[in-house]
ZAMARGU-4260 file (C-alpha; in steps of 0.2 Angstrom, whole numbers, plus 5000, padded with zeros to 4 digits):
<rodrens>
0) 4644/5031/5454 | 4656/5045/5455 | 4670/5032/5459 | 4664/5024/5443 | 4665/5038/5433
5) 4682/5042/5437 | 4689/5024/5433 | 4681/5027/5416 | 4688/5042/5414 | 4703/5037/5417
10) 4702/5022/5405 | 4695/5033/5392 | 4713/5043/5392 | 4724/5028/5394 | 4715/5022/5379
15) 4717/5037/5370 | 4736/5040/5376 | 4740/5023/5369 | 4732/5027/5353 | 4739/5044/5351
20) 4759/5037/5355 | 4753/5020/5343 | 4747/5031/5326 | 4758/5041/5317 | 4758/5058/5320
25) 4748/5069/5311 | 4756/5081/5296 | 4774/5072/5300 | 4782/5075/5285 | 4789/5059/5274
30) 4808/5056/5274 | 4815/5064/5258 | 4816/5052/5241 | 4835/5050/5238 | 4841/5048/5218
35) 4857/5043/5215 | 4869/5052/5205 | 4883/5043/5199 | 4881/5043/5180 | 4889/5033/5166
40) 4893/5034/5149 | 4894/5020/5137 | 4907/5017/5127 | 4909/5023/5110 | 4899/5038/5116
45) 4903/5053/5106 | 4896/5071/5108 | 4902/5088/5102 | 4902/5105/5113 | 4903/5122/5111
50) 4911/5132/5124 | 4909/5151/5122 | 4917/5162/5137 | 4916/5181/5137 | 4930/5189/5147
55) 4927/5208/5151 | 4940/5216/5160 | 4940/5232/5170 | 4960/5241/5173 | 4966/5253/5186
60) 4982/5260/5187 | 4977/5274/5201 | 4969/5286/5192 | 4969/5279/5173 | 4956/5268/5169
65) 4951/5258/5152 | 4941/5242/5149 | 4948/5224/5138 | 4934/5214/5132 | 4937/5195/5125
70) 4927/5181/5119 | 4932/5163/5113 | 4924/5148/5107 | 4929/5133/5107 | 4922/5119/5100
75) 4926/5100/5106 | 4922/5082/5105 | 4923/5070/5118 | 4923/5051/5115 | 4920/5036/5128
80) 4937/5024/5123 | 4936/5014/5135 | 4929/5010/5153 | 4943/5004/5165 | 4937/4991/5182
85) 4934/5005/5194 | 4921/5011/5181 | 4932/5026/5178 | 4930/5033/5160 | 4944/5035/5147
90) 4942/5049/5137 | 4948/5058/5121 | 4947/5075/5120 | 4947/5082/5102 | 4949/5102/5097
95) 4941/5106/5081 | 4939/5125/5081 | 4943/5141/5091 | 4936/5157/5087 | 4932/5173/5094
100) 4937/5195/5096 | 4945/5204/5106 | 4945/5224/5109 | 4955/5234/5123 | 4952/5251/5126
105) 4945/5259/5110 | 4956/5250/5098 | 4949/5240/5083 | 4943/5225/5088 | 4953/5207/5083
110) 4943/5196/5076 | 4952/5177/5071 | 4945/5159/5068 | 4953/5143/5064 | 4944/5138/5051
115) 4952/5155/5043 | 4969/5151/5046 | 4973/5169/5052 | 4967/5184/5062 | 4958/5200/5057
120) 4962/5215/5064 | 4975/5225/5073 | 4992/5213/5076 | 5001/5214/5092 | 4998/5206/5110
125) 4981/5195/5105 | 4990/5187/5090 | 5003/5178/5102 | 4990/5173/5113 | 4978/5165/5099
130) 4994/5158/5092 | 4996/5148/5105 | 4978/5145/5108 | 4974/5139/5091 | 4989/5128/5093
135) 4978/5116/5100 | 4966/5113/5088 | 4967/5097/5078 | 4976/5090/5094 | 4970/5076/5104
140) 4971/5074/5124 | 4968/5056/5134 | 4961/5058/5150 | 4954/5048/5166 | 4936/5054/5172
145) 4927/5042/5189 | 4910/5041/5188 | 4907/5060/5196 | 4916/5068/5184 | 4932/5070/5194
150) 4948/5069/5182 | 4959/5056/5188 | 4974/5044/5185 | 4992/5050/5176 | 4994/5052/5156
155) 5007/5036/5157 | 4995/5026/5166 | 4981/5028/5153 | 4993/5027/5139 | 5002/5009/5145
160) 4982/5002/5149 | 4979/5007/5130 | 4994/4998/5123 | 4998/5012/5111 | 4980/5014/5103
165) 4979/5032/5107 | 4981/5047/5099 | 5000/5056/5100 | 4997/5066/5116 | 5008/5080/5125
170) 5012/5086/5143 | 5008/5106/5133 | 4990/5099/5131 | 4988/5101/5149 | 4974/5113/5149
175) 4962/5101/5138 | 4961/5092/5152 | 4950/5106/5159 | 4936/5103/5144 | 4936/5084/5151
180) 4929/5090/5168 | 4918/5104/5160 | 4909/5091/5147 | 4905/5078/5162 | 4898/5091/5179
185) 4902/5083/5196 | 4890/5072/5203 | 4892/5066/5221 | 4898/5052/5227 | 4883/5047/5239
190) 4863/5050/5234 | 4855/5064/5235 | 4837/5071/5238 | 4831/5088/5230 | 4838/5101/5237
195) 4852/5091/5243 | 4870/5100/5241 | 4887/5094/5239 | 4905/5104/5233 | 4918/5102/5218
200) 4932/5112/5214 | 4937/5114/5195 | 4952/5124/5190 | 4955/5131/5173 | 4966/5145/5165
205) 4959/5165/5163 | 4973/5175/5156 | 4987/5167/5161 | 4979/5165/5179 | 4976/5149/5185
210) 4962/5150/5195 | 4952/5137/5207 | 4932/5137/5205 | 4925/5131/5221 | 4908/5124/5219
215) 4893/5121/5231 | 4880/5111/5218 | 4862/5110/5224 | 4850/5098/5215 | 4834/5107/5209
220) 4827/5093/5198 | 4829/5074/5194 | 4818/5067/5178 | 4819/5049/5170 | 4832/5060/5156
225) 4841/5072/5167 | 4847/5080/5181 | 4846/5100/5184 | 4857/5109/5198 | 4863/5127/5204
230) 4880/5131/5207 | 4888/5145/5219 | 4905/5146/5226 | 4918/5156/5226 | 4936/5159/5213
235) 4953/5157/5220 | 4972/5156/5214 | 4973/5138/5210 | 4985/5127/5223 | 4987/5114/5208
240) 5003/5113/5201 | 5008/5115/5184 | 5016/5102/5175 | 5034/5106/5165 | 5032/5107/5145
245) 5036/5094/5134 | 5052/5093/5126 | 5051/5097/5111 | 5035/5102/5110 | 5042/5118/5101
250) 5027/5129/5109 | 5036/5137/5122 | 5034/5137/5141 | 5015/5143/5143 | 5015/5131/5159
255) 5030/5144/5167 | 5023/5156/5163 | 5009/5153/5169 | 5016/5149/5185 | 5027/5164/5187
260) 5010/5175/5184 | 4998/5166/5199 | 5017/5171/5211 | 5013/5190/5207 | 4994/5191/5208
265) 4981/5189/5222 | 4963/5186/5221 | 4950/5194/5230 | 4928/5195/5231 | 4929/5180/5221
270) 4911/5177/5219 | 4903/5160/5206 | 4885/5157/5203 | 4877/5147/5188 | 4866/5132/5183
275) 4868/5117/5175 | 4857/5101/5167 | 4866/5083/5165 | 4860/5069/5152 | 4854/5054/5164
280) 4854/5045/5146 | 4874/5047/5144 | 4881/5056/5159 | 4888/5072/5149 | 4883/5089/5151
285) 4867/5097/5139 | 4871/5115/5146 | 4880/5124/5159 | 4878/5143/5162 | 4890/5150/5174
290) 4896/5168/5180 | 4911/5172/5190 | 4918/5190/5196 | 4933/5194/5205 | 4948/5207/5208
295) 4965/5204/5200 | 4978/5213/5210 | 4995/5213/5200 | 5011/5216/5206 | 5018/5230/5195
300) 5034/5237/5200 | 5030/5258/5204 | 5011/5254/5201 | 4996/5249/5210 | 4988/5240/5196
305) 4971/5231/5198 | 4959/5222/5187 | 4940/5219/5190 | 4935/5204/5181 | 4918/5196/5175
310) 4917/5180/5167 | 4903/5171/5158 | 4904/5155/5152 | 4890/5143/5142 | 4893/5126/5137
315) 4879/5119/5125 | 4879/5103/5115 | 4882/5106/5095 | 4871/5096/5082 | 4865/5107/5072
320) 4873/5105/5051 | 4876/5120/5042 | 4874/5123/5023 | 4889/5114/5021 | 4884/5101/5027
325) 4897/5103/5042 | 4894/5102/5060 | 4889/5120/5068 | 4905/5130/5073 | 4915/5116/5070
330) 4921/5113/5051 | 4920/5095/5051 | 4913/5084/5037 | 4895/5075/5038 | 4901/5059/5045
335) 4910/5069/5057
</rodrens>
């Protein structure tokens, strides 16, 4: 009997080994859902931004300190004009308005506008720099954007493939291309599940600094109409070089000088953070809040001087008429 009952016993566990190896375990957690990212936009698609940064500077020359705050808003259009074989988007980049103030220290603040066709204020160093920046309202910028938002491709390239129906461009338009990359995010190439991370680095122009943003995105929510992520990274000098100015452009050489300034400054505790929600309808940005802060140290002769920056940007999508009957911000007419 006792020989018996040990045989069963031993059946009994075999049974119950094979069972155990045979189901699934218990409170094994499910692979991850993967959602693909890679966005498009049909063409023809047109959409309308505002882009409001905030500058707020902080100088040091040893012992003497004052402050330099800045705002600008810029207001721009982006339309789909074609869709090359790759699925790479050809876009126009329109400026309509730019507005904003300026106060250093405890001087009056400058206030100016397009729309106006002048600047309020004190004159002096801002009205050079608005001059050059309002320059670029009314122009009009080709671009290359892949599927994730990457700008890709050369100006001649795009231009030859459009057979001369684009708008008169210029090499001095150079930073618009910047809007392109802020109006479309960067998606990943390969699917993603929530919580899922993947980097992009957008450079862009602060000050006569070109500076490199280096992004880690994560995804924190996908829905049938769009996508919602978080952005940290960090802010560097950008590597990217800058093109010569067009000849004849008549606008001066801001790409030069922009170049000669990234030679005599360094960047340090570059810190970015932020959030961001895509249109899964057409592949554009709804809002983007960012935040980035770093050290600017300047190579004055016979001074140590440094600047402590912090920036915040938002990017929202304008509809909106005003009692004009003109878009918000923007000055154009209804059928706009």
């Amino acid at each position: 009997m006792l020989r018996i009952a040990c045989r069963a016993a031993r059946a009994s566990l075999l049974v119950a080994v094979a069972f155990a190896l045979s189901a699934p375990a218990v409170g094994q957690d499910k692979a991850p859902e993967l959602y693909d990212l890679h966005l498009q936009t049909p063409k023809g698609t047109t959409v309308w931004f505002v882009e409001s940064t905030t500058t707020e500077q902080t100088h040091k020359f040893g012992k003497l300190e004052f402050k330099a705050n800045f705002q600008i808003n810029r207001t721009f259009g982006i339309t789909i004009k074609q869709i090359d074989a790759k699925g790479n988007r050809i876009v126009e980049i329109h400026v309509a308005r730019i507005a904003g103030w300026a106060q250093v220290a405890n001087a009056t603040k400058t206030s100016y506008d397009s729309n106006d066709g002048h600047t309020e204020g004190q004159t002096g160093r801002l009205d050079a720099s608005t001059s050059r920046m309002m320059a670029a309202v009314g122009r009009r910028y080709i671009a290359r954007i892949d599927g994730n938002g990457k700008l890709v491709g050369s100006m001649a390239g795009i231009a030859h493939e459009m057979q001369g129906n684009h708008p008169q461009t210029s090499v001095q338009d150079w930073e618009l291309a910047d809007l392109a990359e802020t109006a479309f995010g960067r998606t990943p190439a390969k699917p993603k599940a929530i919580g899922g991370t993947w980097k992009f680095v957008q450079s862009g122009t602060v000050d006569a600094i070109r500076l490199a943003r280096h992004a880690t995105m994560k995804l924190t929510r996908f829905s049938d109409d769009k996508l919602e992520m978080t952005l940290t990274g960090t802010v560097e000098i950008s590597p990217i070089p800058i093109p010569p100015p067009a000849k004849g452009s008549g606008l001066g050489s801001a790409e030069a000088q922009v170049a000669r300034m990234n030679k005599k400054v360094e960047i340090s505790n570059g810190k970015l953070s932020g959030k961001q929600a895509l249109s899964r309808l057409d592949g554009l940005v709804i809002a983007t809040e960012s935040k980035s802060t770093f050290d600017v140290d300047m190579a004055t002769p016979g001074r140590n001087h440094t600047v402590e920056m912090i920036i915040k940007t938002n990017l929202t999508r304008t509809t909106k008429l005003d009692n004009r009957g003109r878009r918000e911000l923007t000055g154009l007419p209804k059928d706009g």
